[in-house]
Backbone as JSON Lines, residues from 0, in Angstrom:
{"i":0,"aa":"X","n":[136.29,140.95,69.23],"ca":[137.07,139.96,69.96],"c":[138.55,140.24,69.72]}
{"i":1,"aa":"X","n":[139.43,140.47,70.89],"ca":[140.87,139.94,70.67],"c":[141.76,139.38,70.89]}
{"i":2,"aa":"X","n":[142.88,139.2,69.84],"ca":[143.64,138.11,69.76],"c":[144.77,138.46,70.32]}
{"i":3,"aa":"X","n":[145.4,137.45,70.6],"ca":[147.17,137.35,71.22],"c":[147.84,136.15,70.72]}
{"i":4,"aa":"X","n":[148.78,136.21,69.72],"ca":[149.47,135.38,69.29],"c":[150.78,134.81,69.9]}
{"i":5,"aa":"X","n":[151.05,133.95,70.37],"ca":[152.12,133.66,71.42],"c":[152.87,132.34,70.24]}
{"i":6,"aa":"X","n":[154.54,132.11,70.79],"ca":[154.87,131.1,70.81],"c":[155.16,130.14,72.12]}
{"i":7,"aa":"X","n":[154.61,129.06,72.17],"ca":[154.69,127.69,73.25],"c":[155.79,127.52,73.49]}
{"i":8,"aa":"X","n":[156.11,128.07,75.07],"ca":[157.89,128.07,75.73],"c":[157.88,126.33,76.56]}
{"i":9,"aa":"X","n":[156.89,126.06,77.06],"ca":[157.39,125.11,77.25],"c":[157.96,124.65,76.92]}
{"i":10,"aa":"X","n":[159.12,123.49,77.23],"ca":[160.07,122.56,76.53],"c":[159.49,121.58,76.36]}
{"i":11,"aa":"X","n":[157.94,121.05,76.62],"ca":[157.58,119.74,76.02],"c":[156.14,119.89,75.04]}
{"i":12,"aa":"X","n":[155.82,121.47,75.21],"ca":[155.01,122.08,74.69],"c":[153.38,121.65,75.75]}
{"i":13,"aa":"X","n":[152.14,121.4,74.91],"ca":[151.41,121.85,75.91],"c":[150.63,120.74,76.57]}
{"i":14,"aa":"X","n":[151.77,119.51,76.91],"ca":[150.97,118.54,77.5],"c":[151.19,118.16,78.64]}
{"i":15,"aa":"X","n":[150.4,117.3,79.35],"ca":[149.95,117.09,80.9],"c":[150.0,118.21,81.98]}
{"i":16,"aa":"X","n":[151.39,118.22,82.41],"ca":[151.15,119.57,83.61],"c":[151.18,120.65,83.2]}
{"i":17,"aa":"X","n":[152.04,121.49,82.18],"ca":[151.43,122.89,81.54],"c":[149.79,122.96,80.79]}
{"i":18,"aa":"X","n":[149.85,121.86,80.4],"ca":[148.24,122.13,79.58],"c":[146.96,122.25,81.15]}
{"i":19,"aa":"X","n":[147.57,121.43,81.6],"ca":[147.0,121.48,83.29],"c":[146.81,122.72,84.0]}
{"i":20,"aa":"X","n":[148.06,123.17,84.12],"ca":[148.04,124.73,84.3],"c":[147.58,125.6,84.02]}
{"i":21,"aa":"X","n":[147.31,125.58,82.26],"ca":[146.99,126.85,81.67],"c":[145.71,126.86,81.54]}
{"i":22,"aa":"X","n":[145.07,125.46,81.0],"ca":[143.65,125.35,80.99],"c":[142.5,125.96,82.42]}
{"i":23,"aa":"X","n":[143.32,125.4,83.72],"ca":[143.04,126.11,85.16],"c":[142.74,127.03,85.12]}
{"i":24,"aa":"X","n":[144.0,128.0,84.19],"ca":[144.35,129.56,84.67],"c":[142.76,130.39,83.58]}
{"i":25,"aa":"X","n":[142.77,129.66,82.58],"ca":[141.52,130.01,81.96],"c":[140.61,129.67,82.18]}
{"i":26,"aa":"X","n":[139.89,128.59,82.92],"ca":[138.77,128.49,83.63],"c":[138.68,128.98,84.62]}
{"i":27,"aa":"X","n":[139.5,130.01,85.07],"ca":[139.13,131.25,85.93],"c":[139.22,132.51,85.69]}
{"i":28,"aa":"X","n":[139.26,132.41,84.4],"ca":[138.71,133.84,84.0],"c":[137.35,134.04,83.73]}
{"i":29,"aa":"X","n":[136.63,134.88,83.33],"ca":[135.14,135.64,83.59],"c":[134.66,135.79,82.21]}
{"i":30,"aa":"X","n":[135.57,135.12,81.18],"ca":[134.94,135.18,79.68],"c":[135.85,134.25,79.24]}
{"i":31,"aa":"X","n":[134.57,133.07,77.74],"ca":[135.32,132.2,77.2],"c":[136.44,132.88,76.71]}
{"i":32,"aa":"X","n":[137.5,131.76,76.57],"ca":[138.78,132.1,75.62],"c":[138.84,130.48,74.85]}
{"i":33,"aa":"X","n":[139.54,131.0,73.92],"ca":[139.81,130.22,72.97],"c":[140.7,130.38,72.7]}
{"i":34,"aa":"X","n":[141.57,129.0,72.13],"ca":[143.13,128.55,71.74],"c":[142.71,128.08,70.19]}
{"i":35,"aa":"X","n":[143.99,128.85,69.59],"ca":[143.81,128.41,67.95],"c":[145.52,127.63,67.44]}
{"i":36,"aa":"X","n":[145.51,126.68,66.56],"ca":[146.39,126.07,66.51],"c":[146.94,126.93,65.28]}
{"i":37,"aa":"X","n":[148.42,126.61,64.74],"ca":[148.15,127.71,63.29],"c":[147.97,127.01,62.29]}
{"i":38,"aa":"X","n":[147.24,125.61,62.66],"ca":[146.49,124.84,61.41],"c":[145.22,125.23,61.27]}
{"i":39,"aa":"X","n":[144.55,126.14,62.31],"ca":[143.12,126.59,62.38],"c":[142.19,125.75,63.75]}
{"i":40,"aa":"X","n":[143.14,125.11,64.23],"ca":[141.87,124.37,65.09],"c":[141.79,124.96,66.36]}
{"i":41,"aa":"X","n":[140.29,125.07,66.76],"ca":[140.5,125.99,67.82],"c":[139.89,124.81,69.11]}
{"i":42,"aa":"X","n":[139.93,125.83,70.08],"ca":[138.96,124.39,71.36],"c":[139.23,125.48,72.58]}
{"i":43,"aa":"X","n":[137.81,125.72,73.29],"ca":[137.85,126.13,74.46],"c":[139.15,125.96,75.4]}
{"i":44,"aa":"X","n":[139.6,127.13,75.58],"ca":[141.05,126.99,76.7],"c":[140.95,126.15,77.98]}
{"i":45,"aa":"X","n":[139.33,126.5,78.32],"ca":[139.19,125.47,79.9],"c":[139.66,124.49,79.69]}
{"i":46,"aa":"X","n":[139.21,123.85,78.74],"ca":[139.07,122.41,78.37],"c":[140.6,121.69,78.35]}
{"i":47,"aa":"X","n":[140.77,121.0,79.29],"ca":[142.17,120.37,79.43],"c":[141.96,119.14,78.56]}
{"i":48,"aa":"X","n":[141.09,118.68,78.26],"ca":[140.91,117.64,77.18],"c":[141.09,118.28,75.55]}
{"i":49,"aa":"X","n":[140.83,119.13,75.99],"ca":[140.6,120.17,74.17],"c":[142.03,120.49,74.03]}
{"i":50,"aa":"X","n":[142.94,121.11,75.53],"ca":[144.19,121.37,74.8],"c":[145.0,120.61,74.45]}
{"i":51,"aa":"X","n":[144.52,119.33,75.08],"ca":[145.58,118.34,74.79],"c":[145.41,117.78,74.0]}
{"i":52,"aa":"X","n":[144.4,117.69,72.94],"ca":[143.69,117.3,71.44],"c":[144.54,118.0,70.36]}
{"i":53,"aa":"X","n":[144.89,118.79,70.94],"ca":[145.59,120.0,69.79],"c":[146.51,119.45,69.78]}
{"i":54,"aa":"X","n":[147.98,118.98,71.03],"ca":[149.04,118.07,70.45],"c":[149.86,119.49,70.21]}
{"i":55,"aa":"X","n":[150.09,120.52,70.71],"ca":[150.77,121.79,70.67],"c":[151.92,121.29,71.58]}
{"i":56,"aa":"X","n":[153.15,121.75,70.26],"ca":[154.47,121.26,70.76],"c":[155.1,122.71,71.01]}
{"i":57,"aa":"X","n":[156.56,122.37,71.63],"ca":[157.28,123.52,72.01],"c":[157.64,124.4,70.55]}
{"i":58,"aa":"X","n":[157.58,125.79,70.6],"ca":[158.42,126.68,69.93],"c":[157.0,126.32,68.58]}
{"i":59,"aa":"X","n":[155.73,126.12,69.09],"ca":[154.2,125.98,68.37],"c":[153.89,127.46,68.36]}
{"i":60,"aa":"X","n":[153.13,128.58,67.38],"ca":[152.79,129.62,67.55],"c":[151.34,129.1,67.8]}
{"i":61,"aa":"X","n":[150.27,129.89,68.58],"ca":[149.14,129.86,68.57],"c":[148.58,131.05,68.93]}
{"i":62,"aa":"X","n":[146.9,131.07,68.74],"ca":[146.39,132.7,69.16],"c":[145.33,131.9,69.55]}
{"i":63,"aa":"X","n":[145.46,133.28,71.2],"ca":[144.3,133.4,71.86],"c":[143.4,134.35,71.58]}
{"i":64,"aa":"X","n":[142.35,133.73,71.52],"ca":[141.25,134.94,71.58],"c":[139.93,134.92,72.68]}
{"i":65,"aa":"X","n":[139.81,136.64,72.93],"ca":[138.79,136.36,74.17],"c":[138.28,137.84,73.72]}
{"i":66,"aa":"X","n":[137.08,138.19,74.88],"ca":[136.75,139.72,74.96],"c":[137.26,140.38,75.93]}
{"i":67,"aa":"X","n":[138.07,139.6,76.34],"ca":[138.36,139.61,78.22],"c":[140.35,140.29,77.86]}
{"i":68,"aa":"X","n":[140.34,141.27,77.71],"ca":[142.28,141.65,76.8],"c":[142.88,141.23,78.53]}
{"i":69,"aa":"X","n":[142.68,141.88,79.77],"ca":[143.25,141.69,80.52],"c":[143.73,139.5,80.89]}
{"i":70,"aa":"X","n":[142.45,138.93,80.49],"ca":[142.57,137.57,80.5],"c":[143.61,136.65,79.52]}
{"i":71,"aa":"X","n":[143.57,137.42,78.21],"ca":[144.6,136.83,77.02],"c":[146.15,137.44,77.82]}
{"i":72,"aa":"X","n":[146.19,139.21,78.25],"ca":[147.54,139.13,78.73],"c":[148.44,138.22,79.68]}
{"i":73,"aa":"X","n":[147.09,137.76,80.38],"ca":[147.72,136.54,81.79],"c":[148.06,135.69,80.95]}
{"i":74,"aa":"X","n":[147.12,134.99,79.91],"ca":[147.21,133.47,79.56],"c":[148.59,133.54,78.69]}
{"i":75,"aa":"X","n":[148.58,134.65,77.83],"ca":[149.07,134.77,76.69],"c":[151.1,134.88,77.15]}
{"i":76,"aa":"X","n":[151.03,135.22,78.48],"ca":[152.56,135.41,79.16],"c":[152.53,134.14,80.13]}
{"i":77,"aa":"X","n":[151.47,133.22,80.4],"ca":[151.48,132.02,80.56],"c":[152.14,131.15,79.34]}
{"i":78,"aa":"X","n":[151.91,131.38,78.58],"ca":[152.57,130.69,77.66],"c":[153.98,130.78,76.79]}
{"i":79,"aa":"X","n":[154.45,132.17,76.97],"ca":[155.87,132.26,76.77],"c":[156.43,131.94,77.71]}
{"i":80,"aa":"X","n":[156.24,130.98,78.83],"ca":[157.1,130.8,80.71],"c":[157.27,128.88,79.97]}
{"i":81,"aa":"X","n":[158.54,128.74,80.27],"ca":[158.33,127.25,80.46],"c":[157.48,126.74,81.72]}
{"i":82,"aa":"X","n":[156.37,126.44,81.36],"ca":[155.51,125.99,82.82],"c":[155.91,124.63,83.53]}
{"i":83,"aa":"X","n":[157.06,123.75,82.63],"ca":[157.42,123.02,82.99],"c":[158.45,122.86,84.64]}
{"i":84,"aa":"X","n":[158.82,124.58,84.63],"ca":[159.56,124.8,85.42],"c":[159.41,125.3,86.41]}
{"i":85,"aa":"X","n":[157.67,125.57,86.8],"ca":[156.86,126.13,88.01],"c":[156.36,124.93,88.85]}
């Protein structure tokens, strides 16, 4: 499995419409991914309820992991973009 460690560009970090976004962008990929907090907690990326459990604020490091490398590069440059601003 691999990982991609990103820091959270949003400016409000990863709640309502970016967590909205990103969770989307990973329930259309073709293999689970998973979001890890760097307290350890992880939760299916689909899951817009799971990311928003996490409470991931701006300038937050986290790692994705999947089997899918082309899927972490999308998500993983999804998340250095302020999505606040799309």
């Amino acid at each position: 499995m691999s990982e991609r460690t990103v820091v959270v560009a949003s400016s409000v970090g990863l709640h309502a419409r970016p967590a909205a976004l990103f969770s989307q962008a990973a329930a259309q990929t073709s293999v689970p991914v998973m979001l890890t907090t760097a307290s350890g907690r992880s939760v299916n990326a689909a899951s817009i309820l799971g990311v928003l459990s996490l409470g991931i604020d701006h300038g937050e490091r986290v790692t994705l992991s999947s089997d899918d490398e082309a899927a972490l590069e999308a998500l993983a440059a999804m998340l250095e973009r302020d999505l606040d601003l799309e």
